[in-house]
DRENNU-275701 format. One record per residue: z negated, x, y of N, C-alpha, C, O in turn. Coordinates in steps of 0.001 Angstrom, whole numbers, plus 524288, in hexadecimal, padded with zeros to 5 digits. Each point is the difference from the previous one (the first is absolute). Layout:
ZXYZXYZXYZXY...
END
This chain:
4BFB4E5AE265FC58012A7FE367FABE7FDCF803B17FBE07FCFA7FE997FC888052E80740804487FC80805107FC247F9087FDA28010F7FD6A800C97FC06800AC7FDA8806A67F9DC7FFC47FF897FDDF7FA7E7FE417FC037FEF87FD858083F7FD67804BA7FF357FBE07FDB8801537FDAB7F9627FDA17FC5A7FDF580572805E08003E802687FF3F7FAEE802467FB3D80087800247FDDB7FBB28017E7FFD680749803607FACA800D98024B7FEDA803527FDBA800BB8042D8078A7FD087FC33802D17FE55805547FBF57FA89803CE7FF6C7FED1804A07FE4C7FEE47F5687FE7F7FCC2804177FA1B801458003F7FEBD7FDFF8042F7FEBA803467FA9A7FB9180408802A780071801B4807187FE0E7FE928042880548804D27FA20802308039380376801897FCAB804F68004E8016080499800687FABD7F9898034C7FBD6804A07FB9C7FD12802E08007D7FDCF804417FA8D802807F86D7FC6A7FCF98030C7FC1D8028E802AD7FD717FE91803D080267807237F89A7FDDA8042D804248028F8016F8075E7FE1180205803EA805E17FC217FB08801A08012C803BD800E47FA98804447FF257FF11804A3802307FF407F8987FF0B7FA6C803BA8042C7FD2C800EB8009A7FC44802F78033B8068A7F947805077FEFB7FF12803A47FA5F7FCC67FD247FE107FCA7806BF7FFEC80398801247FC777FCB280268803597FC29802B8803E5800BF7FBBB7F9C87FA968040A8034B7F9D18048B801768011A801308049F7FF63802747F7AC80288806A4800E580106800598042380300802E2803A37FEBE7FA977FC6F805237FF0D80319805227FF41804F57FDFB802E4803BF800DB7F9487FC437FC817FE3C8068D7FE21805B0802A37FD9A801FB8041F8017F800C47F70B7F8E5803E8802667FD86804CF8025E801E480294803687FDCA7FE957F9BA807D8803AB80170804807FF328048A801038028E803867FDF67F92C7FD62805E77FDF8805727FE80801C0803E17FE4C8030880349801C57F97B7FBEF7F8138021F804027FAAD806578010C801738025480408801387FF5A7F6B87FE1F8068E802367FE178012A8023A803838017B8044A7FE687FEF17FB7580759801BE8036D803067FE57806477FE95802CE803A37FE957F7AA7FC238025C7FE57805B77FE95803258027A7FC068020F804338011F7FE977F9F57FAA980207802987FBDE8062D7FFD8800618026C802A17FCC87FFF87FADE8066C8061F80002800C17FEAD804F18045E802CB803EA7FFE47FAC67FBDC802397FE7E8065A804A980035803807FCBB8036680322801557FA3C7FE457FA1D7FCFF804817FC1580344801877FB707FFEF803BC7FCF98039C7F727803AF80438800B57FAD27FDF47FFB97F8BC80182802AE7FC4D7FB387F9A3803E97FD487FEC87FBC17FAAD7FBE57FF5F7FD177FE7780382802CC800D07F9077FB807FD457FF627FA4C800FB7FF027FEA3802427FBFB7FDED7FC1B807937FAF7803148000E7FD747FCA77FBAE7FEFA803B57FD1D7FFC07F952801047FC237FC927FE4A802757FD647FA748030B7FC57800AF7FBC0805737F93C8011F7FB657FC2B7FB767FBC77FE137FB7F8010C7FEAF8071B7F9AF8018C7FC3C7FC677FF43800377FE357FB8D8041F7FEE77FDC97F7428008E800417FFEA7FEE77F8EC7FA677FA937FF9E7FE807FD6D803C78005D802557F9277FB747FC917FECA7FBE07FEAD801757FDAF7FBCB7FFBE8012E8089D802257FAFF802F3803168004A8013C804B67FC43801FC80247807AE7FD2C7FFB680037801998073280576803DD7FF66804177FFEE7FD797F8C28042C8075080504804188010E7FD57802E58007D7FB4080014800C280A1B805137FE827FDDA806EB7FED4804E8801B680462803C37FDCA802067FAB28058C7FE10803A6804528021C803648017D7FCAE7FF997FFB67FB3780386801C4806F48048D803EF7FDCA800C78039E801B27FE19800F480450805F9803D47F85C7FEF480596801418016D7FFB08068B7FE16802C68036E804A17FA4F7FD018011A8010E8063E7FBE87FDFF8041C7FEF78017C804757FEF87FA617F8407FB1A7FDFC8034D7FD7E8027C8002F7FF7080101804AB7FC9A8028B7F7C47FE88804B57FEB87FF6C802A3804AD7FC55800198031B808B7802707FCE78010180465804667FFE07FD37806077FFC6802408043E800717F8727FAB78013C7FE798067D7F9E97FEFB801EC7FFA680052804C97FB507FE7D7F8847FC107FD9E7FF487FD678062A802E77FDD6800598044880310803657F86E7FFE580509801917FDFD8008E805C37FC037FFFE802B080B99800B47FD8880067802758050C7FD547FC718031A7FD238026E803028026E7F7337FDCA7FE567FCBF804167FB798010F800927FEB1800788049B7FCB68006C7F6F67FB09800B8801C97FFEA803DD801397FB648014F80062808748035A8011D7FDC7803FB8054B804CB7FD808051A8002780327803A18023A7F9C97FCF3802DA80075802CF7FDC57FCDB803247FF178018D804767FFCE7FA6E7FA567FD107FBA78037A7FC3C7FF95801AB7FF737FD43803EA7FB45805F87F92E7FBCE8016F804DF80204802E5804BB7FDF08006B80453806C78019A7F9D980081802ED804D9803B87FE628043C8004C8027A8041C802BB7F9187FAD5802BD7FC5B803857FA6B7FD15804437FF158000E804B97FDD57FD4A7F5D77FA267FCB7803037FD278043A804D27FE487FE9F80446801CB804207FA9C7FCD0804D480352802008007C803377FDB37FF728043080821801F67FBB7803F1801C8805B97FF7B7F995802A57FF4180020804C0800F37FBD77F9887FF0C7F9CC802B27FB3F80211802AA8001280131804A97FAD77FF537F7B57FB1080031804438003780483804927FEC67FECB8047D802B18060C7FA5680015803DC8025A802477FEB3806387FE038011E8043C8062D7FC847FABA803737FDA28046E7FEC67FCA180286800D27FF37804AC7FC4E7FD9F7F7557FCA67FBF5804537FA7B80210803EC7FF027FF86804AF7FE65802B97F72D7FCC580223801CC80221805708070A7FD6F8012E803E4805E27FFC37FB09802518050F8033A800907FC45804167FDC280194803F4804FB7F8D27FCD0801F27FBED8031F7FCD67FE3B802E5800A67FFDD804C47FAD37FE3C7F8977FAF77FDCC8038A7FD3B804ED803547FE187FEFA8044B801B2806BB7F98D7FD45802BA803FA801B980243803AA803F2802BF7FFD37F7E47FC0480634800DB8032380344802C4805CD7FFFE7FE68803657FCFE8057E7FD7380646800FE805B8801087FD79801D6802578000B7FEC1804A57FC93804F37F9AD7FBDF8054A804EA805A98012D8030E8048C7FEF27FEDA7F8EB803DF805CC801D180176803BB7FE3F807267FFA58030F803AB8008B7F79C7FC957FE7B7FE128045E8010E7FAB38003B7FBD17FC6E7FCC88000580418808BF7FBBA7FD117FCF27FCA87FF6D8049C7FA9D803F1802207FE3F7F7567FED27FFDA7FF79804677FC477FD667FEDD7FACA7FB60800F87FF20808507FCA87FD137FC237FE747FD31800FD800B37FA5A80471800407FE2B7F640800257FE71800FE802767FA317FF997FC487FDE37FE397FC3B802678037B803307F76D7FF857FE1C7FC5E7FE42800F87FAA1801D7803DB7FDCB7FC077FA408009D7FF29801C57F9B67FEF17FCCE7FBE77FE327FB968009B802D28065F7FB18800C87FBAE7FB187FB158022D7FD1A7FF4C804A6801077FCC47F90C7FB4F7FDC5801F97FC9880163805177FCF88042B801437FDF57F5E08020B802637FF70804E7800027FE4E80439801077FE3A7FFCC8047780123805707F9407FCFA803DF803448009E801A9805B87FC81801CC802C580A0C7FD0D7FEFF8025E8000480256800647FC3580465803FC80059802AB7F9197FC9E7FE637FFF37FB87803308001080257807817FD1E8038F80176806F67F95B8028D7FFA5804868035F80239804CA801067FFD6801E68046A80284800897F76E80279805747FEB1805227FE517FBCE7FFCB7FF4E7FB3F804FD80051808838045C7FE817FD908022A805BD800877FF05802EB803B2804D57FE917F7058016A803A780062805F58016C7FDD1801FD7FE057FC19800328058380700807427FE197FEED800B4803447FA1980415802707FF497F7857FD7A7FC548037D801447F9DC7FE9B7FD6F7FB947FC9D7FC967FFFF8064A8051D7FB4E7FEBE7FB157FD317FB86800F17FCA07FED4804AA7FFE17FE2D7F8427FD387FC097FF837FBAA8020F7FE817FBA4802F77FC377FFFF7FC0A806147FC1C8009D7FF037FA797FC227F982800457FC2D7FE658026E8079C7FF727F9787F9737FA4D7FF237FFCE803587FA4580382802377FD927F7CB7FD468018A7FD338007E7FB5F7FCE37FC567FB897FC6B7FD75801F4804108020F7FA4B7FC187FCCA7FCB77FBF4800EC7FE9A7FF568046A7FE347FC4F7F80A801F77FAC77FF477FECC7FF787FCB77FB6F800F37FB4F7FF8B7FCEA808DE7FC3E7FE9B7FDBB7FA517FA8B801967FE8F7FDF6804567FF99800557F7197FFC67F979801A67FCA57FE13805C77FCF6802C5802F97FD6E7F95B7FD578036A800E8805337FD5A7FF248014B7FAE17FF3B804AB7FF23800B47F7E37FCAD8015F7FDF47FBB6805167FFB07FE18800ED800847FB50802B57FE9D808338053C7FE5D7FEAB80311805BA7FC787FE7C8048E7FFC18056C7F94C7FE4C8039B803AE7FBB680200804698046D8006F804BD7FF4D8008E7F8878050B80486803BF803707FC7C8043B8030F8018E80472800F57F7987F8D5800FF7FD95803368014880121805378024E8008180187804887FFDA801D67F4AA80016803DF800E8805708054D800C680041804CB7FFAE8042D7F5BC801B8805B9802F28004A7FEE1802788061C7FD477FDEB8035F80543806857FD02802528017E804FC8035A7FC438045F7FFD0800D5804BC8029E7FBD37F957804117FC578026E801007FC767FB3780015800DC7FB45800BA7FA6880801800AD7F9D07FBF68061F7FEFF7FFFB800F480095804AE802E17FE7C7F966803C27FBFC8018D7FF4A7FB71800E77FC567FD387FE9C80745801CB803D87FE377F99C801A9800B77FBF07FAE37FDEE7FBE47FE9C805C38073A7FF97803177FC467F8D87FB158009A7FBA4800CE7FE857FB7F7FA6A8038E805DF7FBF87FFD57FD487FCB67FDA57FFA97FD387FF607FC21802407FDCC80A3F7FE5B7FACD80122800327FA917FF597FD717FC368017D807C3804EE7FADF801C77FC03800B27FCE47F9A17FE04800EA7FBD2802337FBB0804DB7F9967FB727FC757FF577FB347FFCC801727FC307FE787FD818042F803AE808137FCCB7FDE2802F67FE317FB94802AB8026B7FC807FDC27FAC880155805B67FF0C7FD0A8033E7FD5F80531805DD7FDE9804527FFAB803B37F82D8052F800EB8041F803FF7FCF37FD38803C97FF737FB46800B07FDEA80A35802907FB1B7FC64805108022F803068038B8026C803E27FE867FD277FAF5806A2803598030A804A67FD2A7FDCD803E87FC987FD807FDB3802B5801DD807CF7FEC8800878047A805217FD94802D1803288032B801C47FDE57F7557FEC8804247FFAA803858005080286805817FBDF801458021E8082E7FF728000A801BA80187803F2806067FF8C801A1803927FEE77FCF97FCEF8023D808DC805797FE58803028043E803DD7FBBA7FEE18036E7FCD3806837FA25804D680341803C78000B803947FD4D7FBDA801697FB6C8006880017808307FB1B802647FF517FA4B7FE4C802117FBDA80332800FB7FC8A7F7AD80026802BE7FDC4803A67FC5D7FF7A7FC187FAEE801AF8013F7FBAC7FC937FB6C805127FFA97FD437FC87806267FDD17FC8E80078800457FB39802EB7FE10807B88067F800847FCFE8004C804697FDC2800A9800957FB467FEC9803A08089F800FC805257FDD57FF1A801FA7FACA80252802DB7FCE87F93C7FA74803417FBA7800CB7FA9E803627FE617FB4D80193803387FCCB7FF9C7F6F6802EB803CA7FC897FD2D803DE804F67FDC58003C802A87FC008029E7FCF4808FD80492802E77FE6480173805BB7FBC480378801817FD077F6A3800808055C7FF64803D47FD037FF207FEA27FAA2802E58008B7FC337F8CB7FDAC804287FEB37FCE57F9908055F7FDFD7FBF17FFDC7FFD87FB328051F7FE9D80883803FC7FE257FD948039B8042E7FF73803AA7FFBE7FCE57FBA88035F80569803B9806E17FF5C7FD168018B7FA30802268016B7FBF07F97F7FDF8804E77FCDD802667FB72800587FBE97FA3D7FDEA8011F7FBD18044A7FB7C804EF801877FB277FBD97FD2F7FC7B7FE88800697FE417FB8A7FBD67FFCC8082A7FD597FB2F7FF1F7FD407FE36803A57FDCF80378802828013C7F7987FF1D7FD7C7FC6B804FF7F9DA7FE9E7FEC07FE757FC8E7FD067FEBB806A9805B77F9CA80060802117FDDA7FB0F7FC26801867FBB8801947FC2A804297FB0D7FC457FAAD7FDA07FE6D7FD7180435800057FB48800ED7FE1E8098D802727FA2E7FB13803A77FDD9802EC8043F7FCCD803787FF128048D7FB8B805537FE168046A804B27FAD37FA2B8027C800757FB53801067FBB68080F7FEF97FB6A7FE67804617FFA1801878031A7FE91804977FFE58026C7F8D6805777FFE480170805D07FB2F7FFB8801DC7FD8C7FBE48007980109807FD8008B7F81A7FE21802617FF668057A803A6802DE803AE801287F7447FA8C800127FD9C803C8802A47FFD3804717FD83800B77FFEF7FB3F7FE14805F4807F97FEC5803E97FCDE7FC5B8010A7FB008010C801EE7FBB97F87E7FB51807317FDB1801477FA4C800F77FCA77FBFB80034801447FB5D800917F92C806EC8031B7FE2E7FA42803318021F7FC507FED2800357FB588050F801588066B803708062B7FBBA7FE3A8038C7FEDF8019B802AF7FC597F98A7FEB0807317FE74804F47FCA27FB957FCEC7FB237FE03802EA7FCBC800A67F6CD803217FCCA7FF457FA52804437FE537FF75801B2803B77FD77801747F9C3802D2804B97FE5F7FB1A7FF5D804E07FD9A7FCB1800047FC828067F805EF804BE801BA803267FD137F8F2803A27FD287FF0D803307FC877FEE97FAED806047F9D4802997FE917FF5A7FD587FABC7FEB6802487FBF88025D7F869804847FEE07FD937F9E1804AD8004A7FD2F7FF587FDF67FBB180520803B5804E8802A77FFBC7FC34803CD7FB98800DD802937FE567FC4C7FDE87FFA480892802F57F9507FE8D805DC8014E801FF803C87FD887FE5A7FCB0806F1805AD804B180113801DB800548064A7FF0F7FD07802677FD16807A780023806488004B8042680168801127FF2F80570801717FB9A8014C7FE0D808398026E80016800948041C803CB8030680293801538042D7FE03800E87FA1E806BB802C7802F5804BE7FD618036B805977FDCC7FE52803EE802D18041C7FB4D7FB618026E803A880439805E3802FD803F1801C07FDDE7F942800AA80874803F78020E801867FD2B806137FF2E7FB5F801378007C808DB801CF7FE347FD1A805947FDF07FB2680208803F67FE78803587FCE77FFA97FCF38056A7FC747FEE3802BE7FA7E7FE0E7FF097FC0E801D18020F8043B7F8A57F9297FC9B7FE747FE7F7FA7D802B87FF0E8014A803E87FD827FAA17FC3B802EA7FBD5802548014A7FD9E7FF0F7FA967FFFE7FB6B7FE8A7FDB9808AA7FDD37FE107FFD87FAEB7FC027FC157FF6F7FBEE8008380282804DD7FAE47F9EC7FBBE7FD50800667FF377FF237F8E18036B8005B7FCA37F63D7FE4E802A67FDE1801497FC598031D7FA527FAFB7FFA27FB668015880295805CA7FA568028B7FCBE7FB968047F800CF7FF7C802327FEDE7FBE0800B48039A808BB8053C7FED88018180206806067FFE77FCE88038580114807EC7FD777FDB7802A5805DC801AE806E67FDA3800EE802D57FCEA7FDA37FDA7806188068C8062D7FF79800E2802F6804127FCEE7FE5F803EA7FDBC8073D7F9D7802DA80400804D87FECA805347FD978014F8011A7FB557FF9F80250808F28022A803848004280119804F67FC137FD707FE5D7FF0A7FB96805797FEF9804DC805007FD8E7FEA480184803687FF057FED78038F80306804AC7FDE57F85880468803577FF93805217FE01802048025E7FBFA7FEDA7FED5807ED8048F805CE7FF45802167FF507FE6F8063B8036780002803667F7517FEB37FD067FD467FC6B8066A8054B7FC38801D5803647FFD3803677FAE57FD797F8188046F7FA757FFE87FED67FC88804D9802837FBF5800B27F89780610803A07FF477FB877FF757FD228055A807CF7FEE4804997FF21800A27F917807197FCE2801BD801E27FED97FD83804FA802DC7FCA0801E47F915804FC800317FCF97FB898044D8024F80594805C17FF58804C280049803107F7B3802DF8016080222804467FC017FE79806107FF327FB9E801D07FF45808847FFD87FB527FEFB8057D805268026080364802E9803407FDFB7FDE27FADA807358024D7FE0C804297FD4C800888048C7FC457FD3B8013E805FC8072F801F37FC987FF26806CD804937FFF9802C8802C1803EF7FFCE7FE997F852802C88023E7FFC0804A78010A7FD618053C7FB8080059801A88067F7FDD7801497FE0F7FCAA803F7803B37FBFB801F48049B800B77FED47FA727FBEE80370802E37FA1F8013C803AF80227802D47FF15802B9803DB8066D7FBFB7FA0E80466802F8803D5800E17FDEB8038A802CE801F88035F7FA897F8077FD3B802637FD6B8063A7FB3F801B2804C28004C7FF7F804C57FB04802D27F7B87FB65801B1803A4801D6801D2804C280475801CE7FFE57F8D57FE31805088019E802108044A7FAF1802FD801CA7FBC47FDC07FF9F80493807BC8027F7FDCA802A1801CA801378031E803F48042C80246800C17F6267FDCA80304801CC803068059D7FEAF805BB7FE9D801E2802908039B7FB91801127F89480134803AC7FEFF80231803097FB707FD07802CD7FD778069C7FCEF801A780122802E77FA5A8000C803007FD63801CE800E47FBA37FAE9801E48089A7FE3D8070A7FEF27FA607FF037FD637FDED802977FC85800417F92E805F57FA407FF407FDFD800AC7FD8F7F9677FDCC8013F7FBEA8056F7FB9E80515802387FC197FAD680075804CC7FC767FC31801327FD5280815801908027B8010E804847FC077FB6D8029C7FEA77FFED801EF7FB9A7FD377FE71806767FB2B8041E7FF427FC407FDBF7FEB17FC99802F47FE508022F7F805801B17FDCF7FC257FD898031A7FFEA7FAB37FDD78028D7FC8B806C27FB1180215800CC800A67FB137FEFA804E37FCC17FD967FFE17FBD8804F7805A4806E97FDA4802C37FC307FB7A801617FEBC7FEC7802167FBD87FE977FCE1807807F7BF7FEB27FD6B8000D7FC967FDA17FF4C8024A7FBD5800FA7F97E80309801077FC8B7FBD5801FC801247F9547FE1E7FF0A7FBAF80733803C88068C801B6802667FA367FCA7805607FDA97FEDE800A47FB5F7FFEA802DC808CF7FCFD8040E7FDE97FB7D7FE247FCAE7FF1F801BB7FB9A7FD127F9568079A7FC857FE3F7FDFA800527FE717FAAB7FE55802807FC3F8044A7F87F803AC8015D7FE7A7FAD2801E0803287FC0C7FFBD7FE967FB6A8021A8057C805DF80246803887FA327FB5E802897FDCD7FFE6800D47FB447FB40800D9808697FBCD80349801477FD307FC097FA6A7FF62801757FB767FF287F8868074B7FE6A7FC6B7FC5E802727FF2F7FA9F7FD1F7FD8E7FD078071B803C580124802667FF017FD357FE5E804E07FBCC7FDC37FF437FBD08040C8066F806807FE72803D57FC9B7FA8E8002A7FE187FF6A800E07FB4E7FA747FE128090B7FCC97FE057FDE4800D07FBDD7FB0080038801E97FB978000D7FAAF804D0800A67FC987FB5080176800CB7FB8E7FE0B7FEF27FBBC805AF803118057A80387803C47FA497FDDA804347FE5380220801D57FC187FA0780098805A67FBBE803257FE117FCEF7FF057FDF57FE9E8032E7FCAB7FE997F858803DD7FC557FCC57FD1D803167FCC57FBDE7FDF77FBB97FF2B80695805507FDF5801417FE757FCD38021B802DC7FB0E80423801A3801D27FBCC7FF967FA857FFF9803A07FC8D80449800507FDC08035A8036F7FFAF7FBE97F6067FDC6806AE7FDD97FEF88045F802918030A80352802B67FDD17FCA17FC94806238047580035805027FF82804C180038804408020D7FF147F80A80164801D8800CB806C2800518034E800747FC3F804A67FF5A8010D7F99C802007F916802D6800317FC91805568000E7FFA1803278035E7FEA27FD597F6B480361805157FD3A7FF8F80430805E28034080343802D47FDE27FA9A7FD258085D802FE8028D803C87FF12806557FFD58018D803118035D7FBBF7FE277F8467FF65805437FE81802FE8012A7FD2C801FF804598007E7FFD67F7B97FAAF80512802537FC9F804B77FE0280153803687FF037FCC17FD148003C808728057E7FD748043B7FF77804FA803D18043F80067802387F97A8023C7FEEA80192803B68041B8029F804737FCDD8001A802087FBA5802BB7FE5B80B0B80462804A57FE297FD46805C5801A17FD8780128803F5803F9802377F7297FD78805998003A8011A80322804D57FE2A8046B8007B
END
């Protein structure tokens, strides 16, 4: 109804009968203890409570939809029996999961006002439009949420490929999410979140129903794995200036 501006809009978007939808409503709002929606001449608006409920649902419910696929997805696959295997999400890091966290960082033209701050708030952003790199997990709610700690809901996130975000934010059309790590590329400069409202977690560990005939070998296999990946990781973070910086005026004397 908030996107549609009408009950009966809303009712045909969905595939719904009018009465049907209003049933609905009233329940919801006898749940919520108020009324989400006033209707005037022109359709319907929210109300302060709708407001806040509109909110919270658009992080709550990608993340209900996700735990549905996740589960389905988990349902249909085979269980290994015996079995060693990595994963990786877009990144320098691909292959090399690692058990700490990353600051996310923003990518602004190098033109932009904020450019040349040490660290951005996120409440500075707030008239932006936003390009990101989808991926698994909750990063993207997360994002929301933060944005709504910080007092206002994202204009406009573009989900695309990498170099697509890096010309969105190259021309100026977005700002960017990017993981401290990000590798200096020419238009663009990162910087830090103040407060690191906001961070990307890498993960190594192994299928707990896995079965193995040696576990001496298993253990010693994992810790080559983790040595590796941290090895990859500190590389990376060396080649980043931003991120030195960042973890240079975070270490303890």
């Amino acid at each position: 109804m908030a996107d549609a501006g009408s009950l009966t809009r809303a009712a045909t978007a969905l595939g719904l009968a009018q009465p049907a939808l209003s049933a609905q409503l009233k329940r919801i709002e006898r749940a919520l203890g108020g009324a989400l929606f006033e209707r005037g001449r022109h359709g319907v608006r929210a109300t302060a409570l709708g407001e806040l409920v509109l909110e919270r649902t658009r992080v709550v419910l990608p993340a209900v939809t996700e735990l549905q696929q996740e589960a389905a997805r988990f349902a249909r696959t085979p269980r290994a029996t015996a079995c060693l295997r990595l994963g990786g999400t877009h990144g320098p890091l691909l292959g090399a999961l690692v058990d700490r966290l990353d600051p996310v960082f923003v990518m602004v033209p190098e033109g932009h006002a904020l450019a040349a701050a040490h660290e951005v708030a996120l409440a500075e952003l707030a008239a932006e439009e936003w390009a990101c790199v989808p991926g698994d997990g909750c990063f993207g709610n997360c994002f929301t949420a933060s944005c709504a700690r910080a007092g206002y809901t994202p204009r406009r996130m573009y989900e695309t490929d990498t170099s697509s975000v890096v010309h969105l934010v190259q021309v100026g059309r977005a700002v960017g999410l990017c993981r401290a790590t990000f590798p200096t590329t020419p238009g663009i400069v990162t910087r830090p979140l103040r407060g690191t409202p906001l961070t990307w977690r890498h993960l190594l560990g192994r299928h707990a129903v896995a079965q193995y005939t040696d576990k001496t070998d298993n253990a010693a296999t994992a810790a080559t794995v983790l040595a590796q990946a941290r090895r990859a990781h500190a590389g990376v973070a060396a080649r980043s200036d931003s991120y030195t910086q960042w973890l240079a005026a975070r270490r303890v004397p």
